[in-house]
C-alpha positions, 0 to 999 in steps of 0.5 A: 943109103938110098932114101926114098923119094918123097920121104923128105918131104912127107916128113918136113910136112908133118913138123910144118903142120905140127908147128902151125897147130902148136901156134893157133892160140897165138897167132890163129890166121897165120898158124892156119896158112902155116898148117895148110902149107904143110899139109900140103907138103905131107900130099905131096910127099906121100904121093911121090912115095905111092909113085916110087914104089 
């Protein structure tokens, strides 16, 4: 089975931004940076995605 490129990492964005949203009671600062991190992840992932068609 042959996945396609940028998927992996368009996926692990969501779950980083996910879990930085879920911990902004907590720990504010640091949820923000962990959101951004994976917003960033999700960018990257999808342009891959856009580029390997």
């Amino acid at each position: 089975m042959k996945t396609r490129e940028g998927l992996v990492p368009t996926v692990l964005g969501t779950v980083v931004t996910a879990t930085g949203i879920a911990l902004r009671p907590v720990i504010p600062r640091l949820a923000w940076g962990i959101a951004g991190f994976g917003l960033a992840h999700i960018v990257l992932g999808s342009l891959d995605l856009i580029e390997h068609r």
